[in-house]
N, C-alpha and C positions, 0 to 999 in steps of 0.2 A: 348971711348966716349960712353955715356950708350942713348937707346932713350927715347925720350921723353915722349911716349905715350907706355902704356905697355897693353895688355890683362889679365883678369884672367883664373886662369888654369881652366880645367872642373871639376864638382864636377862628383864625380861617380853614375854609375846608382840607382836610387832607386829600394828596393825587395815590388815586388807585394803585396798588402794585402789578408787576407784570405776573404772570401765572409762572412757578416754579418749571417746570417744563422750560418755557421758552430763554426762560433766566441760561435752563443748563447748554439748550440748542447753542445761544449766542458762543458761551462761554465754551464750547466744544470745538464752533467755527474760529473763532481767537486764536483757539491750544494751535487747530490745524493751521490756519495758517500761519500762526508762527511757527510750526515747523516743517513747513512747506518751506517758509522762507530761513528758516535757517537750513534745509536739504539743500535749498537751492546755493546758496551760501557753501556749502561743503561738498557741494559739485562743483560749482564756480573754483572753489579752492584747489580742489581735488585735479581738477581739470589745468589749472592756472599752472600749478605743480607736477603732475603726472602726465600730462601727454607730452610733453616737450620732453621726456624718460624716456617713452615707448620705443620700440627698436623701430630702425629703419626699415618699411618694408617694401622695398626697393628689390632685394633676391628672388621675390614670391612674383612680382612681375619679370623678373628673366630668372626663373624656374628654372633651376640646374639638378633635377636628382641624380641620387646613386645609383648607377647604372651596374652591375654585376658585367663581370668576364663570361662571354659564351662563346664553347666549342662545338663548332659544327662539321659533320663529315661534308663529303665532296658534295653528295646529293642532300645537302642541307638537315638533316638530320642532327638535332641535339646531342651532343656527347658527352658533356659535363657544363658547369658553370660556378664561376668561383665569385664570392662577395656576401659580406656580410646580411645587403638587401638582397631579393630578388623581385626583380622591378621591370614591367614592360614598358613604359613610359607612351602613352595614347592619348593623342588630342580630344578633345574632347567633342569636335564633330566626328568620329569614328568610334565612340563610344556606343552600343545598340542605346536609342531610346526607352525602352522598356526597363535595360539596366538601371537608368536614368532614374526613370519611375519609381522604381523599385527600390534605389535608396534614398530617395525622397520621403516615399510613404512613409518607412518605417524612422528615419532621420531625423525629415525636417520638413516637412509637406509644404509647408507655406514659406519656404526659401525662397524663391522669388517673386513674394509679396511683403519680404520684413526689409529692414534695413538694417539685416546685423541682428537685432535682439528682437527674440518673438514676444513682445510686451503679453498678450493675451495667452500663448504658452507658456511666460513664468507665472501670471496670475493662476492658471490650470495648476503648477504643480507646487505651487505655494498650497492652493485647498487640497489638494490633493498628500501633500506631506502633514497639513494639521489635522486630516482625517484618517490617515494611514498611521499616523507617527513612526511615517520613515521616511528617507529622501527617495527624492524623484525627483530629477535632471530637470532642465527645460534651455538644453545648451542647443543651440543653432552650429549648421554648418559650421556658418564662416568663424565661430566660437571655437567649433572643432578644430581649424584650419591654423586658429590662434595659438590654440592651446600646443597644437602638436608641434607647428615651427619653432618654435618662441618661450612656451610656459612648461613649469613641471607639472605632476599632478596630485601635488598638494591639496587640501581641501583648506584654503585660508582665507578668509575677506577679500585681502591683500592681490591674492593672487585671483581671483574670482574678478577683483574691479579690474585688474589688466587684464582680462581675457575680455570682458565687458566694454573698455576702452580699444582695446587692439581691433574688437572686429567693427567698431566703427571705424577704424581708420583704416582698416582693409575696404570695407565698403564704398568706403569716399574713393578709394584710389583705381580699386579694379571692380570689371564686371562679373557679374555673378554667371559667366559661363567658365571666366577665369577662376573663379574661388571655385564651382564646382569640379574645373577639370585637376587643379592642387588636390583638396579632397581626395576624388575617385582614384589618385595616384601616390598618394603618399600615404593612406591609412595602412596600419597594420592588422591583415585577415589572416595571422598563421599562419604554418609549415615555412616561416622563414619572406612569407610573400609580401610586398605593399603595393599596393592597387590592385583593382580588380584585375586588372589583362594578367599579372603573374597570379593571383590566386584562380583565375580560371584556370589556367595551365597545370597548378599545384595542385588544386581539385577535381578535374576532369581532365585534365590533358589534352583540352583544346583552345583553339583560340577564342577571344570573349564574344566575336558576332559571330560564334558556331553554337553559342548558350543555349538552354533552351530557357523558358518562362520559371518552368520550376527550378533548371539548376542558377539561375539569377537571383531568384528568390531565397535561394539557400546562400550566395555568396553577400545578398544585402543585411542579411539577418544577422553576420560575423563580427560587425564595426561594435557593437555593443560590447560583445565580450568574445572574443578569437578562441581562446581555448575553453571556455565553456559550453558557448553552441558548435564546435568542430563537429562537422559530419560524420568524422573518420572516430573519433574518440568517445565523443557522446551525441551518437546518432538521435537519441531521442530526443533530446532538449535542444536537438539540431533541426529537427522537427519540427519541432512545436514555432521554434522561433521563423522555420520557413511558414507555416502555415497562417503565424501573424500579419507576416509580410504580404502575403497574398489577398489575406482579411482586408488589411487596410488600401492594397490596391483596386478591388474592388469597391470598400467604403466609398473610397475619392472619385470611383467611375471611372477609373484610368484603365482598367479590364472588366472584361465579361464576367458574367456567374462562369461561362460557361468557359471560359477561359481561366477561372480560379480552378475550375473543378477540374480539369485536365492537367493542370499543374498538379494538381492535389493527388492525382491520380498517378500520375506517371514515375516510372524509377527513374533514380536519380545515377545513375551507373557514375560510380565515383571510385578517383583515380584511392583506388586505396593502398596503395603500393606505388612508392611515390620512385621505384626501379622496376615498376613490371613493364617499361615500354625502355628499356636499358636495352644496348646491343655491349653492355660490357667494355664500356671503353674507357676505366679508370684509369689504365696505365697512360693510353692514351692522353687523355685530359690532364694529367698531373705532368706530362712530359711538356706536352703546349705551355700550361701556368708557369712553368720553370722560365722555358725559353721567352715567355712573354713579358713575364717579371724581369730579367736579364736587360729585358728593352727599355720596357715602360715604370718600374717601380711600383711604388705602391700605388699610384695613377692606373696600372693594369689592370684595380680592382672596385676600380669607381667611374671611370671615362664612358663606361658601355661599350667596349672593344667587344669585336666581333673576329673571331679567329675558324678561318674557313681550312681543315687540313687535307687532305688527299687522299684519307679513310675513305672508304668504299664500306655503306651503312650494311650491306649485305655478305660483304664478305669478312666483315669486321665478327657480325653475328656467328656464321660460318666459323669462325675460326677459333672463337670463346667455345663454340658447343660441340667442335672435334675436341681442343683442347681438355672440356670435362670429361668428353666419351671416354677417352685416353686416359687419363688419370684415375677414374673410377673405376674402369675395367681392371687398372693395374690392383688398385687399391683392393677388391672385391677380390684379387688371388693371392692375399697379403692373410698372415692370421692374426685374429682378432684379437686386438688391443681388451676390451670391454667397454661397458657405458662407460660416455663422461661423464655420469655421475649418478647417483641415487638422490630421491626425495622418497620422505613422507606423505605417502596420499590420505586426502581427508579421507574419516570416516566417513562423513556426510556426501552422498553421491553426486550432489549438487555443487558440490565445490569443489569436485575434480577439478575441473575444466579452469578454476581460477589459478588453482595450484599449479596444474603444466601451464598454461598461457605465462605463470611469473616464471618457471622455472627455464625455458624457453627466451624469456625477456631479459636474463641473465649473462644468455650466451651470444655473442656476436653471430649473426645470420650467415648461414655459410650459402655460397652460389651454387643454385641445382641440389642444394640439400634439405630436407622436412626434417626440424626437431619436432620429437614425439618424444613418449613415455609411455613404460610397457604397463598396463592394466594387468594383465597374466599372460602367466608363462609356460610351457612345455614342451618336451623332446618335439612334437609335432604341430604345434600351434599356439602364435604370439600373440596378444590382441594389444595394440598401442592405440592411443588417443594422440592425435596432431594438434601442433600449436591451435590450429583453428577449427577442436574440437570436435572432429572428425573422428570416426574409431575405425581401426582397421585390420582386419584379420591378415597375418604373414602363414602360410603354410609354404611346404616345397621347397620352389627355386630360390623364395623370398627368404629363407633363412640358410642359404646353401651357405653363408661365411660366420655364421654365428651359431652353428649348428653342434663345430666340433669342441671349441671352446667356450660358448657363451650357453648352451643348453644340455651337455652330455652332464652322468651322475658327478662326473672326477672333473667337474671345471671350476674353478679357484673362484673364491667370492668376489675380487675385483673383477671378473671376466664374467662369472654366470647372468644370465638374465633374469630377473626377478623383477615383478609389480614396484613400480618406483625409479627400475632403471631409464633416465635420459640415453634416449638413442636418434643415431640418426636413418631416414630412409632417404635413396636414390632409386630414381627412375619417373615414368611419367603419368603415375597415376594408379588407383586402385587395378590390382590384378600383374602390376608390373612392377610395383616397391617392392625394395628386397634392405632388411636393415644392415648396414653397414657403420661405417666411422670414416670421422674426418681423416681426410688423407695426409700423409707427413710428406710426400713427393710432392714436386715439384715440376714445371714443366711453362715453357714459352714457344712461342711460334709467332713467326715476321714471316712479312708478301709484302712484296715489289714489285713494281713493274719495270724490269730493269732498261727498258729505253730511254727510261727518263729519272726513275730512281725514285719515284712518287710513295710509298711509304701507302699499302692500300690497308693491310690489318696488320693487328701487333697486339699482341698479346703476350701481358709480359710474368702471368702467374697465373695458377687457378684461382684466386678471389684476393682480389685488390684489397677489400676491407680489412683483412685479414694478416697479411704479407703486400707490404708497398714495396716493397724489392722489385725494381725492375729485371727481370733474368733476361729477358731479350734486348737489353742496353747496358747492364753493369755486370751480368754475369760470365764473368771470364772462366771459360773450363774447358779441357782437353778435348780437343775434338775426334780425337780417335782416328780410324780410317776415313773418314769425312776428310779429311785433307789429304788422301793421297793422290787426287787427281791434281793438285798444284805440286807436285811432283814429277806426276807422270807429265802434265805440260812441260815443265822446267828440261824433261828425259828426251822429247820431241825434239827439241832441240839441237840433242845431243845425238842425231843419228837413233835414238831407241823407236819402234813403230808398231802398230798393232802385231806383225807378224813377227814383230821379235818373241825370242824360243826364251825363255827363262827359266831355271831348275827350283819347282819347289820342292827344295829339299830342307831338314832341317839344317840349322846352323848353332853353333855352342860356341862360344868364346870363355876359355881358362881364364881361373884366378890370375895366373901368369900373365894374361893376354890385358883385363881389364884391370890389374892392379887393386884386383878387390876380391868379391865373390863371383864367382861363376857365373855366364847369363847364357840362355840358352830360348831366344822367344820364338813362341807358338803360332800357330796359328789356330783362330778359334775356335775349331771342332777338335784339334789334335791328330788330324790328318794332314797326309805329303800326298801330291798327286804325279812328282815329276816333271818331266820338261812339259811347260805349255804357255801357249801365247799370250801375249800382252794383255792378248783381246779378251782371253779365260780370266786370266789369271785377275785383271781389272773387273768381269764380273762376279765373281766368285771372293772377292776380296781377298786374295791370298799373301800373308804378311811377308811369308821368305822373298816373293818377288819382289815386294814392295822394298825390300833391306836392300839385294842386288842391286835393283836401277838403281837407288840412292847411291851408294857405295859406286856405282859405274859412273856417272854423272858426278860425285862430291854434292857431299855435303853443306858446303858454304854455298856451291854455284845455285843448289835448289833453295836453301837460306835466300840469300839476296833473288833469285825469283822469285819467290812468292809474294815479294813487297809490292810485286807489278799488280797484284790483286787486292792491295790495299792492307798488308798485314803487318804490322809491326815488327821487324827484323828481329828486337831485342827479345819477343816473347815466342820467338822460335830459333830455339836451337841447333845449332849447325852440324846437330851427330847425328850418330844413325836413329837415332830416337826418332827424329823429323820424319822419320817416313813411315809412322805409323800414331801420330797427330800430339806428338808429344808434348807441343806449344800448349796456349792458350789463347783462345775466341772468344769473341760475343756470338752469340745468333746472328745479330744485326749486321755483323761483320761479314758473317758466311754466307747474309741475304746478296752483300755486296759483292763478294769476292766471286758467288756461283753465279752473278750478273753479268761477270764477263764471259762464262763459257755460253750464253744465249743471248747474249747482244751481238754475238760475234768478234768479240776481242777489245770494248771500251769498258773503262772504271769511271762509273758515275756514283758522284757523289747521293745519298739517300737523301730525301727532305721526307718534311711531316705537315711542313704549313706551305699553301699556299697563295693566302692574302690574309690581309688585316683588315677590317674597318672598322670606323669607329659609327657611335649611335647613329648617326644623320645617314650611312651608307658610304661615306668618303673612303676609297683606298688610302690607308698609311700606307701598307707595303703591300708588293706585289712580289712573288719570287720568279725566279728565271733559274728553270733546270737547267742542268746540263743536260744532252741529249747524245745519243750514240749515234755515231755517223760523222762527228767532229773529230777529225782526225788528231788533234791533239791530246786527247781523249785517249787514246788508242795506248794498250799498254802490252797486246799480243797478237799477232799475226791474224788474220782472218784462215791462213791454213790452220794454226796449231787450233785455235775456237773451233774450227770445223772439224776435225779429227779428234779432240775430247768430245766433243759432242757424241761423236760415234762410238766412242766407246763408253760415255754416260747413258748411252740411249741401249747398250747391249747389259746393262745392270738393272732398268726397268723391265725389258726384256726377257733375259733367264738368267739373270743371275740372283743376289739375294734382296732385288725388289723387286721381284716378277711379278707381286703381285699388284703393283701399280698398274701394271697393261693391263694386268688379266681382268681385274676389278673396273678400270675405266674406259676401258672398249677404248683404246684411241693408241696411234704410236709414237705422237710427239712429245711422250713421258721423258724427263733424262734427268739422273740422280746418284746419289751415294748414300749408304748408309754407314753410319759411327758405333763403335762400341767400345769403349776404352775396357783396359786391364781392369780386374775384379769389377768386371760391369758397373761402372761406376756412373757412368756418364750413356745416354743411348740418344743419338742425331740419324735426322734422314733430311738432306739436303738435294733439295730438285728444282726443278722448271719445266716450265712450258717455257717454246719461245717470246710468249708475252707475259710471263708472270714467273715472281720466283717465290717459294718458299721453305722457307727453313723453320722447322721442327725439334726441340729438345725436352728430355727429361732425366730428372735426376735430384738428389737429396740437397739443401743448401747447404747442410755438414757433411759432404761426401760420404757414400757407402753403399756397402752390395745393393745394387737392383733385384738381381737375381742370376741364378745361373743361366737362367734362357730369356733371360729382359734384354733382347740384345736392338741394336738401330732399326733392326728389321718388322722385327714383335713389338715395339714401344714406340718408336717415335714414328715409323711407316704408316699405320694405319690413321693415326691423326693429320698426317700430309693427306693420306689420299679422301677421308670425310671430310678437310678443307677442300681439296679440289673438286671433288664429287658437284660443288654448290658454284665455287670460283668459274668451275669452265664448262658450266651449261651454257648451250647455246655458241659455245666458244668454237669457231671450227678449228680442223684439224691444219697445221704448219709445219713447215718443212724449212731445211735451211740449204738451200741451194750451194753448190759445187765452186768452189771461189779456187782462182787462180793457185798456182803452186804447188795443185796436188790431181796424183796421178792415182788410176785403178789397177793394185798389185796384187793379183791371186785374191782379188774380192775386198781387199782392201786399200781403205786410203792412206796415201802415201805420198810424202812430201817430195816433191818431184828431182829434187836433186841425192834423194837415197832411192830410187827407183832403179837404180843400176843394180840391185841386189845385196846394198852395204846395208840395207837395213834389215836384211835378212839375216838376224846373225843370231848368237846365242850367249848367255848367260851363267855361268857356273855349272856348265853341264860335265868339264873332264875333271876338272880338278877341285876341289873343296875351294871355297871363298877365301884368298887368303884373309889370317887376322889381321887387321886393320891397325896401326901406332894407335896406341891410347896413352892421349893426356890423361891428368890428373881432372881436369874440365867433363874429358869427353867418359873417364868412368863414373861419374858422379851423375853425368845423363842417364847412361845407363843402370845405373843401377837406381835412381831414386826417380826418374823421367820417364823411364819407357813404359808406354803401354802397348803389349798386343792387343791388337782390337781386328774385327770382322766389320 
């Protein structure tokens, strides 16, 4: 019998659940490491794929950088440098320590403890960016080192995982003195510089173990951002970021408080004028790059070629700062132009200083010049503010050239000076500024030393920035009476001798005679003196004599000598024109050609370079002067040299550079001076017998100097403030008595006219007859000749 009503069985216990928490821990630890293991998956991939891309970096172990072209004078001295980098290239045991330190701190401090990627410095600046909500780096060196051979600087994943990859396999390959010394040489710190040794030069103008602690600290502080902490531009933020620098050198223990604090303390005297250690030698430098280029290609300007020339760093200086004495004194007795220009000064007095500093910034910087602008003006006192905010009272002397045109009631509004007018001042300081204007003249000067032709200064304008015209190597122009001593050599010859009598008288030649208009040349004061000797009439520079000997001698026979002094036949014409500098010269030319009357009678060739090397120190080239004493060489008698001499040494003496003796206390002065027709052109060409140089000035569109701008007034006094400096300490020389020549009535005399033939005379009975004139030789005269003094 079954019952009726039955129970169900029990169901079995139910298993506890785990606690909600621990459910989310597990299922947290799952998520992570599944994507741990799919990261590791997408590196595995990433890697499988992408490093076998990565460039070769095989270059960064034989390190080749850009080496820039450097010009140095004879006593090592910088004189230009050409290339895109400027770059010292420094091992990195030669690097100061400290330096070391110092961009580490602020860098990468724990560089040589990473391998490449500072893991706990990207963690830093991962919190550091979700609490900032802004970026912040956490690139490592050798990241640096990647980024700058190798990557742009894109901000992409992409590019971020090769920089990421690249420095691990820098690291695998080289040492980390190797990565740091790439680094400290290839970054870019500004003014053109990469690596430290060229940004200390660029910043201080000294070499990098001449640093001190503070100015190291100012150069480690650059890598972040070059033109924002620049010392020179934004001094203050240039500051702060040195003073970081120092913070975190001490942080690390790597200096003292006490050595923070003395950095913190100390100025930082910085190159802030990246030409105020300049001796002026653009012309220079631009002539070397040509010739260097010529050799090497564009290789000249990447190899690290080193070009040592034959400048003389002292007299190179010397020779730029007669050159401006010269032109500014001329310029300052010129009348005034007016400002280069007018501005609007702010109302606000505080914003002067920004208004001139732009308006200033406008104009290319002239050499030996202060742009200013007038603040106020009146008949007796100027007040101008200087570029670098300076104010300066002009009364007097300082206004002697702006006086009669730039401040009387009746001076033209282009000309008066008024608050606003851009002006320039010359001279060396308060109490000696006098406002002037830029010079429209021109003006070069060349030295040699003509025993060997070595090229010591050369100056080939007043400011290279400005005018790159070389005038002492491409400006051909009349040299005036400056050539007539390759005449009177050429007349030596010819039986003519100090004691020949010659009639200065005048001379006129007819329409009839010349086939054209009348010519009738002067001499430069419009004074005749009569019969007198070679030896007067050669210091006194008298032109009538100078026609006779030519006309006594011919024309062609002084043409073709003068080639013996290295002058182009074609650009000197064979009339009477020639004996009063009718041709065409360089400076450069006349440094060579007056080299033979004080080497004693050789034509050596000039040089400017003399050796090459490249980075490592290796001579490429060595040159090999020509020297005088090499008798093939020789292009004039040791008498004739000896006898020009004598009568170039009686024109320093008393004739119309007497003031060369008088001024330089010494007698082994010997010289000429040039003035062409409508003073166009003004030359004073001299020597010592170890040095030669030549002086010019003149407009580069020809036109009046002046009426008393003559060789004497103009280009005299800048020979003799070049030699003032050139021949200190220089003792006095003499040029001893050589064969051939005999002593006649107190002068020298070539021993086979010693019988009394050289005693003779010139156009004393009868007038010069007129000369045959071609169609050639009136076209000399009349569109050629210059009288000159």
């Amino acid at each position: 019998m079954s019952s009726s009503s039955a129970s169900s069985s029990p169901s079995p216990a139910s298993k506890p659940r785990s606690p909600w928490w621990l459910r989310a821990l597990i299922g947290l630890l799952v998520s992570l490491a599944g994507l741990c293991v799919a990261a590791l998956l997408v590196v595995g991939l990433v890697l499988v794929f992408s490093w076998p891309r990565l460039p070769d970096i095989s270059e960064l172990q034989d390190y080749q950088p850009q080496l820039p072209l450097r010009v140095y004078s004879a006593d090592n001295v910088m004189l230009g440098e050409f290339g895109e980098e400027r770059r010292v290239f420094t091992p990195i045991g030669q690097i100061p320590v400290l330096m070391k330190k110092a961009v580490l701190a602020t860098e990468d401090d724990r560089f040589y403890e990473h391998g490449g990627i500072d893991w706990p410095g990207v963690a830093r600046a991962l919190v550091a960016n979700l609490e900032r909500s802004r970026s912040q780096g956490a690139s490592t060196i050798t990241m640096q080192v990647a980024r700058n051979f190798y990557l742009s600087r894109e901000k992409t994943f992409t590019r971020k995982l090769f920089e990421v990859l690249l420095a691990l396999k820098i690291e695998q390959q080289m040492s980390k003195d190797q990565i740091l010394q790439l680094y400290m040489n290839q970054i870019f710190l500004g003014r053109k510089a990469y690596g430290f040794a060229a940004a200390s030069q660029a910043y201080f103008a000294k070499p990098l173990d001449q640093l001190s602690l503070a100015q190291m600290a100012m150069l480690a502080g650059l890598p972040k951002a070059p033109s924002a902490y620049n010392p020179v531009s934004n001094p203050q933020r240039a500051r702060q970021r040195q003073l970081h620098v120092l913070a975190r050198m001490q942080q690390l223990g790597w200096i003292s408080a006490a050595q923070a604090q003395q950095a913190r303390d100390e100025p930082l005297a910085l190159r802030t004028n990246q030409t105020d250690r300049d001796i002026h030698a653009g012309y220079i430098s631009e002539a070397v790059r040509q010739m260097v280029f010529d050799r090497y290609q564009e290789a000249a300007y990447t190899r690290g070629l080193n070009v040592y020339t034959t400048i003389r760093a002292r007299d190179q200086l010397a020779a730029w700062r007669a050159v401006q004495s010269g032109v500014l004194s001329y310029e300052l007795r010129q009348p005034y132009r007016g400002p280069d220009a007018f501005i609007d000064l702010p109302a606000a007095v505080e914003a002067i200083p920004g208004a001139i500093e732009q308006a200033c910034a406008d104009r290319t910087p002239a050499d030996g010049l202060q742009c200013s602008v007038v603040l106020s003006a009146s008949p007796s006192l100027v007040k101008v503010m200087t570029e670098a905010g300076q104010i300066v009272n002009l009364s007097g002397a300082g206004l002697r050239q702006v006086r009669a045109l730039g401040l009387s009631d009746k001076a033209q509004p282009a000309t008066k000076l008024r608050a606003g007018a851009v002006v320039w001042l010359a001279g060396d300081g308060p109490g000696q500024w006098v406002i002037t204007q830029l010079p429209q003249v021109q003006s070069a000067f060349v030295s040699m030393n003509p025993n060997n032709g070595a090229i010591v200064a050369m100056v080939g304008g007043l400011d290279f920035a400005r005018n790159k015209f070389n005038h002492a190597t491409q400006a051909w122009r009349q040299p005036g009476s400056s050539f007539k001593p390759f005449i009177y050599s050429a007349a030596l010859e010819k039986g003519i001798t100090p004691l020949t009598v010659v009639n200065d008288a005048p001379l006129f030649f007819s329409a009839a005679q010349t086939g054209g208009e009348s010519w009738e040349p002067k001499n430069y004061d419009g004074k005749y003196e009569g019969p007198m000797s070679l030896r007067r009439a050669v210091a006194q520079s008298k032109n009538m004599v100078a026609i006779r000997v030519l006309q006594d001698i011919g024309p062609k026979f002084a043409q073709t000598w003068s080639t013996r002094f290295g002058f182009d036949a074609s650009r000197q014409p064979p009339y009477l024109t020639l004996a009063l500098g009718a041709g065409t010269v360089t400076p450069l030319q006349m440094a060579r050609a007056y080299s033979v009357f004080a080497n004693g009678g050789y034509l050596i060739k000039p040089h400017l370079i003399s050796r090459i090397t490249d980075a490592q120190g290796q001579v490429l080239f060595q040159d090999k002067p020509q020297l005088a004493g090499h008798e093939q060489l020789r292009v004039i008698s040791p008498r004739n040299a000896y006898v020009m001499d004598s009568l170039l040494q009686e024109v320093t003496r008393s004739g119309t550079a007497a003031r060369a003796q008088a001024t330089l206390k010494r007698p082994d002065l010997y010289g000429k001076t040039g003035t062409t027709n409508d003073f166009l052109d003004a030359w004073f060409c001299g020597f010592q017998p170890n040095l030669v140089g030549i002086a010019w000035v003149g407009y580069d569109t020809p036109k009046k100097l002046g009426n008393k701008e003559t060789g004497g007034a103009l280009a005299l006094p800048i020979w003799i403030q070049y030699m003032q400096t050139a021949l200190r300490d220089v003792p006095v020389a003499s040029y001893e008595q050589p064969a051939g020549i005999v002593v006649e009535n107190g002068e020298p005399v070539f021993s086979n006219f010693a019988d009394g033939s050289g005693v003779r005379s010139l156009g004393l009975n009868d007038p010069l007859p007129a000369p045959e004139v071609t169609p050639q030789e009136r076209d000399s005269i009349l569109n050629l000749f210059k009288g000159a003094n």
